[in-house]
N, C-alpha and C positions, 0 to 999 in steps of 0.2 A: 504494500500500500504506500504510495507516494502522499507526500503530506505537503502541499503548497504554502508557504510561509509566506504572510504579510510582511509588509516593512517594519509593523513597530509591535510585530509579536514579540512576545517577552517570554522564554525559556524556564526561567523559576519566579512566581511571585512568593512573596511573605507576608504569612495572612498567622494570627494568634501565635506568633514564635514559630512556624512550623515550616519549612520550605513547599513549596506544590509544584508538581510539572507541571509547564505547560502546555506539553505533547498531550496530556491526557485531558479526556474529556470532564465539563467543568466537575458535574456529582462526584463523580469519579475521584479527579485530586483533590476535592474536599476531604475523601475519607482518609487522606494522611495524618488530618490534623487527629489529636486526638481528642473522643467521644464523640465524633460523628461517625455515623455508618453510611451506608447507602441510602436508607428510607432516609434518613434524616436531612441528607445530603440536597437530593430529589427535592424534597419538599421545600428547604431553604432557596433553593432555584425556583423553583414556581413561584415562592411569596415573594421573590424580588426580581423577578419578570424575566429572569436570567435563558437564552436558551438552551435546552440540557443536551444539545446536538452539535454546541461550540466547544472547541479547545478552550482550556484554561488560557491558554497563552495568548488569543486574541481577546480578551476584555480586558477595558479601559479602566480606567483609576475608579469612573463612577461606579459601575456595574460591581467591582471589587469592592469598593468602600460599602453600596449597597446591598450584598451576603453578609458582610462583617457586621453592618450593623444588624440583620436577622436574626446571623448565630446569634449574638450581643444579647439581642434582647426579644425570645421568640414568641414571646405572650401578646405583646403589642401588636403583632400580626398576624393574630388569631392562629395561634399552634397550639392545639389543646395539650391540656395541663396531661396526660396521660400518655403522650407522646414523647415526652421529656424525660432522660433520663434517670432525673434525682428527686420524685415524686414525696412530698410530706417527709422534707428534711427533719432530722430529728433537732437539728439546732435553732433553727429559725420555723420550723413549721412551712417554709414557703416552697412551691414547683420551681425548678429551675435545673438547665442543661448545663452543662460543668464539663467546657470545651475548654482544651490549650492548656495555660497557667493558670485557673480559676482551681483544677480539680484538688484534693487532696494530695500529697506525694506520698510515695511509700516509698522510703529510703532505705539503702543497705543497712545503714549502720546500727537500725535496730536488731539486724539480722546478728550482729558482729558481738553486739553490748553482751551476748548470754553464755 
């Protein structure tokens, strides 16, 4: 498959700390980052009018900044609370997706301490 390159396709963007190809198509190098999957990926392209039959590497700074702000904040664009994967947090009580650097870490060195 031959793959015709625009002029100002862009080969890696960086979206939540995470590198994306730009070869791949857009759902698709969403699920690098982490706690996206594919459904989720999908969906976040349709609430921001993205289309899911574009390379990552042909969209513009807008269309980029408008995923990010989806992931960001997917309540606000009617993503139901059930869809999400940190449903009735035990800390705050509240639905929220826990993409990139938001999530918990789980680090070696608790592994080390014992």
């Amino acid at each position: 498959m031959s793959l015709i390159v625009p002029e100002k396709f862009q080969h890696i963007h960086r979206v939540m700390n995470t590198n994306i190809d730009g070869n791949r198509k857009v759902p698709y190098a969403l699920t690098a980052i982490k706690g996206v999957g594919r459904r989720y990926a999908f969906l976040v392209c349709r609430k921001a009018d993205v289309d899911i039959h574009r390379r990552a590497g042909e969209l513009s700074e807008e269309e980029m900044e408008k995923l990010n702000t989806v992931m960001l904040n997917p309540q606000q664009y009617k993503i139901p609370a059930w869809f999400l994967n940190r449903q009735k947090d035990i800390r705050d009580g509240k639905n929220s997706q826990t993409t990139g650097r938001k999530g918990r870490t789980v680090g070696v060195s608790k592994k080390k301490g014992g």
